[in-house]
Predicted model as a PDB file, atoms N, CA, C, CB and O in Angstrom, pLDDT in the B-factor column:
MODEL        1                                                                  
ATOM      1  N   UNK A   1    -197.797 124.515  29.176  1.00 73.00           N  
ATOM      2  CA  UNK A   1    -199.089 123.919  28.946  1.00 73.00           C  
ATOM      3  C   UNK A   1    -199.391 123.929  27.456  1.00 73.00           C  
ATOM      4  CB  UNK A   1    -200.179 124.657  29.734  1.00 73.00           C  
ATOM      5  O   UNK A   1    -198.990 124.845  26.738  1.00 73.00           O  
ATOM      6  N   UNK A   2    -200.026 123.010  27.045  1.00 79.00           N  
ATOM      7  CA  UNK A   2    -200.406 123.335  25.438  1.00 79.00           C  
ATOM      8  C   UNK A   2    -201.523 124.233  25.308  1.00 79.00           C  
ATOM      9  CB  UNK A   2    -200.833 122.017  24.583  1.00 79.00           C  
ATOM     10  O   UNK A   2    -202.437 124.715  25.976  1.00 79.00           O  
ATOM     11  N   UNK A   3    -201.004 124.240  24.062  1.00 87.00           N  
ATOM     12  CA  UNK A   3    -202.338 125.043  23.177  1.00 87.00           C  
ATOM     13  C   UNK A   3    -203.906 124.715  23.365  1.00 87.00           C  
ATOM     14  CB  UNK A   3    -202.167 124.720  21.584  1.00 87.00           C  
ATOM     15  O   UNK A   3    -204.223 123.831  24.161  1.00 87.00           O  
ATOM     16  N   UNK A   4    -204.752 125.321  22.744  1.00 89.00           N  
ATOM     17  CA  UNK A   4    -206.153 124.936  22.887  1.00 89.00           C  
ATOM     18  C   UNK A   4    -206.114 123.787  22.806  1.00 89.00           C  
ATOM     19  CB  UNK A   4    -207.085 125.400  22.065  1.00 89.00           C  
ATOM     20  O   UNK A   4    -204.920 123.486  22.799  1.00 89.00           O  
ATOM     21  N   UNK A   5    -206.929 122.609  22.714  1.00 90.00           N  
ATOM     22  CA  UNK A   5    -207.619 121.011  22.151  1.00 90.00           C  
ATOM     23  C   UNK A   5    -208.076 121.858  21.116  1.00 90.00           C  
ATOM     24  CB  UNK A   5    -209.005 119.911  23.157  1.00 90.00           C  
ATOM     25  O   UNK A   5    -207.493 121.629  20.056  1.00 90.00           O  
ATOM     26  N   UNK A   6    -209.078 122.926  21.050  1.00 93.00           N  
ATOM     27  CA  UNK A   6    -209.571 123.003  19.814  1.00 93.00           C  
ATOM     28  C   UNK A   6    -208.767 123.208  18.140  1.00 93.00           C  
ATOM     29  CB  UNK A   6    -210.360 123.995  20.112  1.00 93.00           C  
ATOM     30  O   UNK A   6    -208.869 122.728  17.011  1.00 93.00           O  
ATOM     31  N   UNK A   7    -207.751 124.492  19.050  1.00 91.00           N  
ATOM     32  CA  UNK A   7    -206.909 124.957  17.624  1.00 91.00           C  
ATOM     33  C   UNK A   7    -206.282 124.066  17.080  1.00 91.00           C  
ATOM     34  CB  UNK A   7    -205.882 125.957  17.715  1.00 91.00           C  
ATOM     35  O   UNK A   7    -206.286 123.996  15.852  1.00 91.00           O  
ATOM     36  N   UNK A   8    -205.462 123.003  17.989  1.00 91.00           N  
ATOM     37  CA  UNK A   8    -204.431 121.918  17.586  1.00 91.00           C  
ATOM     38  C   UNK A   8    -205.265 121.143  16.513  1.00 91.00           C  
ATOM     39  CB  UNK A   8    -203.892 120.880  18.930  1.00 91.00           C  
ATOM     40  O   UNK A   8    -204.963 121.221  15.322  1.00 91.00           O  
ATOM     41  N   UNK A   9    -206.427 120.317  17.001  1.00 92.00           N  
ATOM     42  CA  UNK A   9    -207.245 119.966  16.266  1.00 92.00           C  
ATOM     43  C   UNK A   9    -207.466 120.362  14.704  1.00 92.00           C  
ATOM     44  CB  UNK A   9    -208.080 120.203  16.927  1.00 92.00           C  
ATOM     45  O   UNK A   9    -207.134 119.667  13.744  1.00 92.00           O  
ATOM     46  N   UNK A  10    -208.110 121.651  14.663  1.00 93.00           N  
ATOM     47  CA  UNK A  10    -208.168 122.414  13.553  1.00 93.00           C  
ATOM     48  C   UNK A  10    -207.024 121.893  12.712  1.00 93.00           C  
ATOM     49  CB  UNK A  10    -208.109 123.896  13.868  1.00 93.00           C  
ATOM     50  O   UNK A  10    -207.140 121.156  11.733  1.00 93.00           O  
ATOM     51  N   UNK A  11    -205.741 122.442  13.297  1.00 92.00           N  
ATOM     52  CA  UNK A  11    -204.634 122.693  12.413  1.00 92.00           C  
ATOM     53  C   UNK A  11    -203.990 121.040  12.043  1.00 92.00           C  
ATOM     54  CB  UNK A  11    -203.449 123.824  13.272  1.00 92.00           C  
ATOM     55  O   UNK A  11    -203.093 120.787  11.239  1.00 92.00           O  
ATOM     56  N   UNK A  12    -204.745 120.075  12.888  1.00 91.00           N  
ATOM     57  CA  UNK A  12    -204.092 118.802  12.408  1.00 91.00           C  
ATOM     58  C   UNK A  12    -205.259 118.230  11.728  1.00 91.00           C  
ATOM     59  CB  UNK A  12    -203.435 117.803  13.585  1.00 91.00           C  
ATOM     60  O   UNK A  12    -204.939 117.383  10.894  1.00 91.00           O  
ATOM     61  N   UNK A  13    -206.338 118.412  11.823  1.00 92.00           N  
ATOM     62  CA  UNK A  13    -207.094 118.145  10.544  1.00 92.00           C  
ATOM     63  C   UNK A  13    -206.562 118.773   9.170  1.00 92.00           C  
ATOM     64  CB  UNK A  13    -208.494 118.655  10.754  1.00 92.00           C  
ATOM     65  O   UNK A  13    -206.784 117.993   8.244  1.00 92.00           O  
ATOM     66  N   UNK A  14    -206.041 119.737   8.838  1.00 92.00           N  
ATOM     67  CA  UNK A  14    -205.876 120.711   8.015  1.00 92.00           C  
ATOM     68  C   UNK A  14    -204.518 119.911   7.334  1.00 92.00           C  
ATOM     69  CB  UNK A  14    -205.745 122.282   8.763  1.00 92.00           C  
ATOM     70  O   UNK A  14    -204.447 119.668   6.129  1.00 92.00           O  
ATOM     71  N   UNK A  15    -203.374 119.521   8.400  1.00 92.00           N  
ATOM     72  CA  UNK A  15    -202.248 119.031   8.017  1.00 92.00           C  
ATOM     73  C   UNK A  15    -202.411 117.842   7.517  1.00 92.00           C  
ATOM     74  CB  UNK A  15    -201.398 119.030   8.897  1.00 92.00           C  
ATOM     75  O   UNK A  15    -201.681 117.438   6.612  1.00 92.00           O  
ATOM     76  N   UNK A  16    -203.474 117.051   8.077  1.00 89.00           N  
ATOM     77  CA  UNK A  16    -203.174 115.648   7.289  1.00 89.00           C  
ATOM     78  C   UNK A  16    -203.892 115.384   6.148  1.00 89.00           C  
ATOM     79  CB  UNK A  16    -203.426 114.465   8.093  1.00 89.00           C  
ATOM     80  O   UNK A  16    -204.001 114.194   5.854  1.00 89.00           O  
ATOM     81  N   UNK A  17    -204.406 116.194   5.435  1.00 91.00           N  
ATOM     82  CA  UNK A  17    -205.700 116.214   4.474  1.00 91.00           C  
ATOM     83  C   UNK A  17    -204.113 116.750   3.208  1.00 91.00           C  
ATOM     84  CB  UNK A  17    -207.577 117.779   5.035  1.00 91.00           C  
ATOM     85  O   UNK A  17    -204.166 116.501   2.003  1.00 91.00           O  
ATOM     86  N   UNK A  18    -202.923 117.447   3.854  1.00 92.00           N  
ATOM     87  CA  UNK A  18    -202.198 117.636   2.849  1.00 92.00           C  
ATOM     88  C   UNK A  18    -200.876 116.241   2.664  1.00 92.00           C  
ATOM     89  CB  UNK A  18    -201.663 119.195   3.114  1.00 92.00           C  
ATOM     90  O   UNK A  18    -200.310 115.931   1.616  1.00 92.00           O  
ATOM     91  N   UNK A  19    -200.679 115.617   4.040  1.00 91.00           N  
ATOM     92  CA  UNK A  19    -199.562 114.894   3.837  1.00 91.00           C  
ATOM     93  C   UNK A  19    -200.592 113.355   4.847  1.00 91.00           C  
ATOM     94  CB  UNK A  19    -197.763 115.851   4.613  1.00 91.00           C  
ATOM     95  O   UNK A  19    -201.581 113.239   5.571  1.00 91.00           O  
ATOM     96  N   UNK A  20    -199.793 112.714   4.393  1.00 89.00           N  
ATOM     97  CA  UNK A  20    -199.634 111.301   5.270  1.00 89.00           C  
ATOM     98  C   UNK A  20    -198.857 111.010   7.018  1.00 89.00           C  
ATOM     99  CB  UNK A  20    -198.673 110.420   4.210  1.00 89.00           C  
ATOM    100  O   UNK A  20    -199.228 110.255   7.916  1.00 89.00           O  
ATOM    101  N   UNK A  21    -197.906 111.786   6.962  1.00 91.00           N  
ATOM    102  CA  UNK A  21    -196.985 111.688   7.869  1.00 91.00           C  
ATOM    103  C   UNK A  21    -196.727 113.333   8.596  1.00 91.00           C  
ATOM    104  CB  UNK A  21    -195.690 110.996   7.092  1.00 91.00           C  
ATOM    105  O   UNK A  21    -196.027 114.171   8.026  1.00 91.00           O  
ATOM    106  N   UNK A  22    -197.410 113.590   9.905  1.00 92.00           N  
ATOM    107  CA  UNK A  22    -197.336 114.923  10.515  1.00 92.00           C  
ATOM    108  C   UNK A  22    -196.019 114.394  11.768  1.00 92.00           C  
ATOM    109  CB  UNK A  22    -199.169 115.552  11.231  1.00 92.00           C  
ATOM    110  O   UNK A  22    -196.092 113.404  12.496  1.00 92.00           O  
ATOM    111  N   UNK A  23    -194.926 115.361  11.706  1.00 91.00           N  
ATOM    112  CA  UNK A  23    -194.072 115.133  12.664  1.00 91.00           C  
ATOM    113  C   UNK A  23    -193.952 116.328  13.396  1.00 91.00           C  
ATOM    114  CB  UNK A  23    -192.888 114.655  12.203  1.00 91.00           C  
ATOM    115  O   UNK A  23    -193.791 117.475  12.979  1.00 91.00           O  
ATOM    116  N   UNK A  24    -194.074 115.815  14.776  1.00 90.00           N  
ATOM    117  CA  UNK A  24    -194.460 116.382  16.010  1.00 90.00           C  
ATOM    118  C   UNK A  24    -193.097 116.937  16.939  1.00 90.00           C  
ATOM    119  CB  UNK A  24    -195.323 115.216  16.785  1.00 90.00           C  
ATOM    120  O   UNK A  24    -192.383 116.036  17.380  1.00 90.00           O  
ATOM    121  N   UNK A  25    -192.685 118.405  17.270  1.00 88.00           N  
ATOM    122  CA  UNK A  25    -191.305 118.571  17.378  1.00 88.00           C  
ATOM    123  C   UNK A  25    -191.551 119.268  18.948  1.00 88.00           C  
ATOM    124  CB  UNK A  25    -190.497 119.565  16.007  1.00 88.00           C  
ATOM    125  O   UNK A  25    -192.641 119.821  19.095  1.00 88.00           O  
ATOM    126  N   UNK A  26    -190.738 119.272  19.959  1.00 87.00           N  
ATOM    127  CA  UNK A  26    -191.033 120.235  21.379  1.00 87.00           C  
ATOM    128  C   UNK A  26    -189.973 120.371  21.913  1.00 87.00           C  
ATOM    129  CB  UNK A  26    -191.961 119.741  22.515  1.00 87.00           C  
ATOM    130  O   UNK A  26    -188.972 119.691  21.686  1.00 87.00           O  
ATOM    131  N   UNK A  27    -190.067 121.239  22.664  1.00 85.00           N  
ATOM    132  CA  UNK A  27    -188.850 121.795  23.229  1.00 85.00           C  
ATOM    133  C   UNK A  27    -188.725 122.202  24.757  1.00 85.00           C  
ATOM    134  CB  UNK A  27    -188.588 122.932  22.475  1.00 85.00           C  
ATOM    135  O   UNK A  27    -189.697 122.718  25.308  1.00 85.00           O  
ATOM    136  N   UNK A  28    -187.745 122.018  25.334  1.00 81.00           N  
ATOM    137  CA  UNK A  28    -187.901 122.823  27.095  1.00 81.00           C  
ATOM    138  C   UNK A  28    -188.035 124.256  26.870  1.00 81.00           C  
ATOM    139  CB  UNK A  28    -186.341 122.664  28.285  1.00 81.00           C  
ATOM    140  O   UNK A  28    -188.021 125.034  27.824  1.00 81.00           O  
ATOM    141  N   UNK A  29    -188.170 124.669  25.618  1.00 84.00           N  
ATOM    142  CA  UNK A  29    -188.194 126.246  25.586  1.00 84.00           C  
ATOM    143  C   UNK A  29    -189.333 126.617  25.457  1.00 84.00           C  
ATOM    144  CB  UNK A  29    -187.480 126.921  24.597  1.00 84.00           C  
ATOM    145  O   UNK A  29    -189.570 127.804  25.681  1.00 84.00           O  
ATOM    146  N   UNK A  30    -189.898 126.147  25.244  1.00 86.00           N  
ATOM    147  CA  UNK A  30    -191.950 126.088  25.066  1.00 86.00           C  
ATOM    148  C   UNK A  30    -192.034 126.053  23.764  1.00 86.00           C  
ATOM    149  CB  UNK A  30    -193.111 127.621  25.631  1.00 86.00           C  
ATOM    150  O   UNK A  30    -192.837 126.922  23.423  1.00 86.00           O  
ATOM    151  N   UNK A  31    -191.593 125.464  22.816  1.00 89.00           N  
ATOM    152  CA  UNK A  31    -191.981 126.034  21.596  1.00 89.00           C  
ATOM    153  C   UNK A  31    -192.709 124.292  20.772  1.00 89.00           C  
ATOM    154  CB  UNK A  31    -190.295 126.969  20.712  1.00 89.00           C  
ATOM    155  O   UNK A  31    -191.837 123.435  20.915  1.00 89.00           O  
ATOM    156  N   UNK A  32    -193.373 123.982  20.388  1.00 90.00           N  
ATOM    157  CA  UNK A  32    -194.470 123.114  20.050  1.00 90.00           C  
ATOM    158  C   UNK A  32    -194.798 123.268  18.265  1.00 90.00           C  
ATOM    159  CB  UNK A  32    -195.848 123.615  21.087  1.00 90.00           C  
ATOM    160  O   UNK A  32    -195.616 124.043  17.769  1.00 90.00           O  
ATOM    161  N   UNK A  33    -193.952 122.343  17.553  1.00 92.00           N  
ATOM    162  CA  UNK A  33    -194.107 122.161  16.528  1.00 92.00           C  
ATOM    163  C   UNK A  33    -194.467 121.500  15.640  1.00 92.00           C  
ATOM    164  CB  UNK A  33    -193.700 122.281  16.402  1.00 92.00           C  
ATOM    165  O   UNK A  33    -193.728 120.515  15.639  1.00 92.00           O  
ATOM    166  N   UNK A  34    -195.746 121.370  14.214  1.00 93.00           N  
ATOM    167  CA  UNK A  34    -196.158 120.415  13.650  1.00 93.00           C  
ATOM    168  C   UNK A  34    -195.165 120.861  12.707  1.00 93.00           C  
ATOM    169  CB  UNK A  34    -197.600 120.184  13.395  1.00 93.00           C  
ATOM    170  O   UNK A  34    -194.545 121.924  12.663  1.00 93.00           O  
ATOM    171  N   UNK A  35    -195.131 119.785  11.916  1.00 94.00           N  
ATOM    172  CA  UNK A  35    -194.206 119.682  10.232  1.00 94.00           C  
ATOM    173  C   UNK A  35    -194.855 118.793   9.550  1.00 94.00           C  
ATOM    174  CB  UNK A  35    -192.497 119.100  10.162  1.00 94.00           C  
ATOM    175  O   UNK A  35    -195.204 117.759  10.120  1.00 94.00           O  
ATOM    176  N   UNK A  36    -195.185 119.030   8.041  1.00 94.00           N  
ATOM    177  CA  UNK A  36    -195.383 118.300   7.348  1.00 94.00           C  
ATOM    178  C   UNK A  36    -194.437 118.131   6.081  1.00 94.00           C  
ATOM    179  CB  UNK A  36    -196.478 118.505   7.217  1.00 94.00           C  
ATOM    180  O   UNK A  36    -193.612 119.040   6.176  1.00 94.00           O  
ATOM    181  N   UNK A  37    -194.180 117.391   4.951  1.00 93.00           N  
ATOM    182  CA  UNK A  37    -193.399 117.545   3.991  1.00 93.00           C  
ATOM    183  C   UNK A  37    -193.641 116.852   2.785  1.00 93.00           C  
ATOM    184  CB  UNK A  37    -192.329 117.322   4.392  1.00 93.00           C  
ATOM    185  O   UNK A  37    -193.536 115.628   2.707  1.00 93.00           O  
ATOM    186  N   UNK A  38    -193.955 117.567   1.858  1.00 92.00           N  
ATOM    187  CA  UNK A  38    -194.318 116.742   1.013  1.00 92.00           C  
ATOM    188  C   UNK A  38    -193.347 116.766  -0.243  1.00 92.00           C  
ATOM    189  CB  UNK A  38    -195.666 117.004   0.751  1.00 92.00           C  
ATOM    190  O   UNK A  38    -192.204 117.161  -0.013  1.00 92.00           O  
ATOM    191  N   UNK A  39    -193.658 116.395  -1.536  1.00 92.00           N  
ATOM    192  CA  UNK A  39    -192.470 116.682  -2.769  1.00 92.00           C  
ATOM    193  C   UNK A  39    -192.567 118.054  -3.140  1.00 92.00           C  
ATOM    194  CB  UNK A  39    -192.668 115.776  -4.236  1.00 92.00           C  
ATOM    195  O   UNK A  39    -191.631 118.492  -3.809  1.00 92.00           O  
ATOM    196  N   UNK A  40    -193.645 118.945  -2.803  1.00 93.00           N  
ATOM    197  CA  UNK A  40    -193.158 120.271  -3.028  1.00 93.00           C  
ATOM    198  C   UNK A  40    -193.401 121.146  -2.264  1.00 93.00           C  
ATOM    199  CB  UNK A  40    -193.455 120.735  -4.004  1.00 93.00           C  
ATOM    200  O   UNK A  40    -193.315 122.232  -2.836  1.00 93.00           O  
ATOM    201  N   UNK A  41    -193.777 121.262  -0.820  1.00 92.00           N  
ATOM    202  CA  UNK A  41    -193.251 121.974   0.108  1.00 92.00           C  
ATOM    203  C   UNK A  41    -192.910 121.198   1.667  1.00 92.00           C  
ATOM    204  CB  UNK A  41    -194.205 123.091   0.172  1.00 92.00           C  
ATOM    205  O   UNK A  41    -193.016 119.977   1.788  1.00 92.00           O  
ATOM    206  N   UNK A  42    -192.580 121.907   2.570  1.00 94.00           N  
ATOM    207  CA  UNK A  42    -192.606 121.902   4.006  1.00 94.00           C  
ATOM    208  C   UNK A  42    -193.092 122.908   4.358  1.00 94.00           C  
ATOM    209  CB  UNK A  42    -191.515 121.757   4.647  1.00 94.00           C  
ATOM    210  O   UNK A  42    -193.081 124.084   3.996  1.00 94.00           O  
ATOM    211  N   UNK A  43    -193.703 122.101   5.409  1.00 94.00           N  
ATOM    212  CA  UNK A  43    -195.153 123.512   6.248  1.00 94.00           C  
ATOM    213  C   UNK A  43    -194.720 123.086   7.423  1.00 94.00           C  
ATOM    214  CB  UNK A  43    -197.385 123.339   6.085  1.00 94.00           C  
ATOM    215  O   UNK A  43    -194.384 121.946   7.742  1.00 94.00           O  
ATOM    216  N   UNK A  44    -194.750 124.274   8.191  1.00 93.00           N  
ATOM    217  CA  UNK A  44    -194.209 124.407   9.613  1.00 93.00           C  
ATOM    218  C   UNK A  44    -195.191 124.720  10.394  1.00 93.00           C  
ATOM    219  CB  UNK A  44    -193.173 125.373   9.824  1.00 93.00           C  
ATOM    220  O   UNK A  44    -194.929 125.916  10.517  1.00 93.00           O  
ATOM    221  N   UNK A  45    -196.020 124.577  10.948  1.00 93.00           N  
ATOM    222  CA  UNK A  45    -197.299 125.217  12.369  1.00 93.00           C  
ATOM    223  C   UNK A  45    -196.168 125.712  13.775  1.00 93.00           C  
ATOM    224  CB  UNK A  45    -198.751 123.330  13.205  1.00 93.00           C  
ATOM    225  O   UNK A  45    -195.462 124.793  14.190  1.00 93.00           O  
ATOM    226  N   UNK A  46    -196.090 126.374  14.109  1.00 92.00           N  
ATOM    227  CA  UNK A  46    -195.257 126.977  15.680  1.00 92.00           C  
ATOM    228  C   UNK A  46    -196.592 127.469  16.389  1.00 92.00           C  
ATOM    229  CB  UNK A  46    -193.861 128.618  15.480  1.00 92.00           C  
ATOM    230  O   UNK A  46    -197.511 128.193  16.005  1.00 92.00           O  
ATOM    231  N   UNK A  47    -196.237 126.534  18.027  1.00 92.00           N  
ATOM    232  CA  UNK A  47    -197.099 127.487  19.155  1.00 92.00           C  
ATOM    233  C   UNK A  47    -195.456 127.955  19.887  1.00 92.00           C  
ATOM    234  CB  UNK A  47    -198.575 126.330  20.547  1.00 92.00           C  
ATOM    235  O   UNK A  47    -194.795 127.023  20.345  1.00 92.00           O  
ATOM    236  N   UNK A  48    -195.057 128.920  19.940  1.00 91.00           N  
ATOM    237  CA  UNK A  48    -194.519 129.330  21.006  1.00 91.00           C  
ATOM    238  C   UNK A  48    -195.238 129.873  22.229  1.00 91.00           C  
ATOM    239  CB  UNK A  48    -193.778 130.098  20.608  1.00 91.00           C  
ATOM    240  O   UNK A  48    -196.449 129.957  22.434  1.00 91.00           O  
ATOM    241  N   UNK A  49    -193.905 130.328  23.220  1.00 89.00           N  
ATOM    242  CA  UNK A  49    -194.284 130.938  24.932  1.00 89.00           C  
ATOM    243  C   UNK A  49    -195.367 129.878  25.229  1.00 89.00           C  
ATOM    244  CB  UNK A  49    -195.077 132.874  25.124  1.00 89.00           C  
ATOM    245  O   UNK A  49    -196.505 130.323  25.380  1.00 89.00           O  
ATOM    246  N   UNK A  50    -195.140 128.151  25.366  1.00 89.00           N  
ATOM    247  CA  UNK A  50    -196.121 127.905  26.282  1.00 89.00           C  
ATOM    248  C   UNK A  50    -194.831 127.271  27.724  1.00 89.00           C  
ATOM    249  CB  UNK A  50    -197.507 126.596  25.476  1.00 89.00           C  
ATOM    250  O   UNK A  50    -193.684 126.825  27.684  1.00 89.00           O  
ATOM    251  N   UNK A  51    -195.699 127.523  28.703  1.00 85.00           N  
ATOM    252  CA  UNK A  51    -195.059 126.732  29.909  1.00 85.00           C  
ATOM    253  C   UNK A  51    -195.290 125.051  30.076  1.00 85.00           C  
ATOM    254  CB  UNK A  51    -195.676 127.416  31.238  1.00 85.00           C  
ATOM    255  O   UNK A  51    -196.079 124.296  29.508  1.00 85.00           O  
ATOM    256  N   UNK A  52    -194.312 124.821  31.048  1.00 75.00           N  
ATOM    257  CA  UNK A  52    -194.245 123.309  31.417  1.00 75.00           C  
ATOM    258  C   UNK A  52    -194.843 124.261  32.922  1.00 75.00           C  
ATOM    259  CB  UNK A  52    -192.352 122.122  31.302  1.00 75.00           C  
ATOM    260  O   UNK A  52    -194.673 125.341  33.489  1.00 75.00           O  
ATOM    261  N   UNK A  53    -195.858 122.604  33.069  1.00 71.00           N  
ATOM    262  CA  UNK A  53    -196.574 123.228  34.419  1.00 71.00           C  
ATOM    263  C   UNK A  53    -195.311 122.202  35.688  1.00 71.00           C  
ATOM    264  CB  UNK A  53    -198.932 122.613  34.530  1.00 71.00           C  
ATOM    265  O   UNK A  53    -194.613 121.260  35.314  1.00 71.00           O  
ATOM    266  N   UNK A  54    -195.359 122.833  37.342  1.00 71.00           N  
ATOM    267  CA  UNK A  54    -194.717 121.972  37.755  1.00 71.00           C  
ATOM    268  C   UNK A  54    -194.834 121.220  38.440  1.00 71.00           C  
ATOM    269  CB  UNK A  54    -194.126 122.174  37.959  1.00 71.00           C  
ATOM    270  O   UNK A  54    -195.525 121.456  39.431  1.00 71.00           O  
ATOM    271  N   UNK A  55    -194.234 119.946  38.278  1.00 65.00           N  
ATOM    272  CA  UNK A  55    -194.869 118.698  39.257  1.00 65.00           C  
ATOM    273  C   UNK A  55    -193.398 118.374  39.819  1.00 65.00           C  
ATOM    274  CB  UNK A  55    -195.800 117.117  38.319  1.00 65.00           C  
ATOM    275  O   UNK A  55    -192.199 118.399  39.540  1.00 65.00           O  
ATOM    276  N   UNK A  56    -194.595 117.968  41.075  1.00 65.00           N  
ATOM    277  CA  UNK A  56    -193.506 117.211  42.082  1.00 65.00           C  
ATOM    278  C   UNK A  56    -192.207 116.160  41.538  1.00 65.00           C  
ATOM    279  CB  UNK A  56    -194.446 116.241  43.040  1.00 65.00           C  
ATOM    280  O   UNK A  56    -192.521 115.200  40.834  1.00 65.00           O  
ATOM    281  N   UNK A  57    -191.377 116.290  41.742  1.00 62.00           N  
ATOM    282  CA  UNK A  57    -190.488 114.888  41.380  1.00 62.00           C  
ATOM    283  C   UNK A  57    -190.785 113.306  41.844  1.00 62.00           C  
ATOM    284  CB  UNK A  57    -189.111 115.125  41.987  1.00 62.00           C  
ATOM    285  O   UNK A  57    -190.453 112.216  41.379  1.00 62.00           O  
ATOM    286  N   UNK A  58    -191.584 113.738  43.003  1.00 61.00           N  
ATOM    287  CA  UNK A  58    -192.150 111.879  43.412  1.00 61.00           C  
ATOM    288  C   UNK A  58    -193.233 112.100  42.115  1.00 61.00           C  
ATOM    289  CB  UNK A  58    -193.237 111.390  45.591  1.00 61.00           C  
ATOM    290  O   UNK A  58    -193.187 111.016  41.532  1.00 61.00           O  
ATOM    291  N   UNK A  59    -194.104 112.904  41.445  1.00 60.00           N  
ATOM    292  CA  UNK A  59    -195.408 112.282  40.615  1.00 60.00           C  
ATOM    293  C   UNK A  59    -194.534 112.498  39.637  1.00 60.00           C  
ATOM    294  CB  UNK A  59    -197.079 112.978  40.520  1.00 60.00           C  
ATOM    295  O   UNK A  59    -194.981 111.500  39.071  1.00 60.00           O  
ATOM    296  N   UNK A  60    -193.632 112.897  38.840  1.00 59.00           N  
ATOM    297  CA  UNK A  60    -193.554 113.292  37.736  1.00 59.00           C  
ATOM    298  C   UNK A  60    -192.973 111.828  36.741  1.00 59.00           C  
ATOM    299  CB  UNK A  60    -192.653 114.635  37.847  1.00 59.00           C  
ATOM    300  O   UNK A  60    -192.088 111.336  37.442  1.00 59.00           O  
ATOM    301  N   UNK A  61    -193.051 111.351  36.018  1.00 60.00           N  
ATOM    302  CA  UNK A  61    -193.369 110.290  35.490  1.00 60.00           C  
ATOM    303  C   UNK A  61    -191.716 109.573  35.052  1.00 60.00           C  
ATOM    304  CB  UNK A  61    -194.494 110.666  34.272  1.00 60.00           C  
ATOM    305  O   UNK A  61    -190.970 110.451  34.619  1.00 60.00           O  
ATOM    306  N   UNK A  62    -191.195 108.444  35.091  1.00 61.00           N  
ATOM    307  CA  UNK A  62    -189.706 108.473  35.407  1.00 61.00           C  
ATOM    308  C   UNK A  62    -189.666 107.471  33.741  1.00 61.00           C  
ATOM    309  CB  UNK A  62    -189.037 107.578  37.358  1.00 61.00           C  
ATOM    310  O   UNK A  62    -190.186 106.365  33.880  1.00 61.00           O  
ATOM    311  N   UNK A  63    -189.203 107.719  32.498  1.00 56.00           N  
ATOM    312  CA  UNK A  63    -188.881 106.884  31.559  1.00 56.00           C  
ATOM    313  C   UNK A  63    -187.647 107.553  30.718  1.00 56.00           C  
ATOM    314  CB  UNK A  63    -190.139 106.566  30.754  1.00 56.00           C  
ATOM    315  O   UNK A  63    -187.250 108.706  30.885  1.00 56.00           O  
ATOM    316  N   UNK A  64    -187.120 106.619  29.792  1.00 57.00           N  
ATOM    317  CA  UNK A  64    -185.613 107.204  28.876  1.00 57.00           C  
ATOM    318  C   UNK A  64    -186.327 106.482  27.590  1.00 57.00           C  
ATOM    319  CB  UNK A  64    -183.546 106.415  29.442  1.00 57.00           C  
ATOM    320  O   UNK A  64    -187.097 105.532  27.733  1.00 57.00           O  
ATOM    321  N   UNK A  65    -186.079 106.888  26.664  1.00 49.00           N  
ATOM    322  CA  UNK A  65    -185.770 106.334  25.263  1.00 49.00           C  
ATOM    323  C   UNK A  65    -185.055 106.280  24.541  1.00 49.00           C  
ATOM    324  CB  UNK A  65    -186.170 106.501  24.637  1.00 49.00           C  
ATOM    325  O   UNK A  65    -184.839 107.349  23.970  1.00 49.00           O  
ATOM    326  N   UNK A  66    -184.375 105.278  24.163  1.00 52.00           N  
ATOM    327  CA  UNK A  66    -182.627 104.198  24.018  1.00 52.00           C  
ATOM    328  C   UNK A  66    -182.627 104.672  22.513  1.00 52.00           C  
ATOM    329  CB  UNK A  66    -182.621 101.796  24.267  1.00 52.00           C  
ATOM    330  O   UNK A  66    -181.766 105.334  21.934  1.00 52.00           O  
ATOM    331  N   UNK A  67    -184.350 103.934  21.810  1.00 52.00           N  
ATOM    332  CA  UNK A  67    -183.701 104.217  20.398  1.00 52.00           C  
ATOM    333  C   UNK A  67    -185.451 104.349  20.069  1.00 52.00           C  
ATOM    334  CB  UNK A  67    -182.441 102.743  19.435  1.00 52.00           C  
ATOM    335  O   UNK A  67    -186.420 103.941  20.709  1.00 52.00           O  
ATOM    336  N   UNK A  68    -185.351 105.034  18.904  1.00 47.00           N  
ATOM    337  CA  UNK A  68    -186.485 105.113  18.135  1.00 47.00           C  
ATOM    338  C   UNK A  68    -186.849 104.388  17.018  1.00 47.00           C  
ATOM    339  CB  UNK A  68    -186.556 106.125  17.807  1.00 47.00           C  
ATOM    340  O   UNK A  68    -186.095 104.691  16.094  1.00 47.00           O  
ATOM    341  N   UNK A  69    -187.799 103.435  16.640  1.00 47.00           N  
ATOM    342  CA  UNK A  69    -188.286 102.193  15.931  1.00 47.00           C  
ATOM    343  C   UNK A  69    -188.252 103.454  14.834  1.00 47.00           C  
ATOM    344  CB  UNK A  69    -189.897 101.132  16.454  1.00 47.00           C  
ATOM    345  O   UNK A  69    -188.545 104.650  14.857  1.00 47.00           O  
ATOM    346  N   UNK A  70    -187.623 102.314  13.668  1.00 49.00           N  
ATOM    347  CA  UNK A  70    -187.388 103.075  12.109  1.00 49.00           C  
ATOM    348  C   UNK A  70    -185.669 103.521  12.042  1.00 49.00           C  
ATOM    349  CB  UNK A  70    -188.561 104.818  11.960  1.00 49.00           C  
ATOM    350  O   UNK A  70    -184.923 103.179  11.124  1.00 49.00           O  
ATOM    351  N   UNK A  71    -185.347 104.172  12.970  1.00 40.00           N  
ATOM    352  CA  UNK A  71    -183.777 104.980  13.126  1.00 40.00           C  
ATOM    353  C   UNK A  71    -182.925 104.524  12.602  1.00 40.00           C  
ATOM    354  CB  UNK A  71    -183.141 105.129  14.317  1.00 40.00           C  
ATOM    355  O   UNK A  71    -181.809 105.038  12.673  1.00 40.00           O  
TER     356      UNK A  71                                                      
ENDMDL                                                                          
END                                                                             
């Protein structure tokens, strides 16, 4: 499950006031990552230990993605 609405919030107001471009990273391991990068640093935000909640396989939502626009 994610993090608060509130904290995420916070911390992505916070991130984009430093960069233009926040990239959004996740994992089956629970771990939920912002990145930003600019010409003189990279800033990392980590939520780890969150769960995937579980859904049925008939509701659970069926798509692939081939390629990513920009790549």
């Amino acid at each position: 499950l994610m993090p608060r609405l509130v904290n995420v919030s916070r911390v992505m107001e916070r991130l984009k006031n430093m960069s233009d471009k926040v990239t959004i990273h996740a994992n089956m391991n629970g771990c939920l990552r912002f990145q930003i990068k600019t010409e003189t640093l990279t800033l990392d935000t980590f939520y780890n230990g969150l769960e995937h909640p579980q859904i049925r396989a008939s509701l659970a939502p069926s798509f692939r993605i081939t390629r990513c626009i920009g790549d």
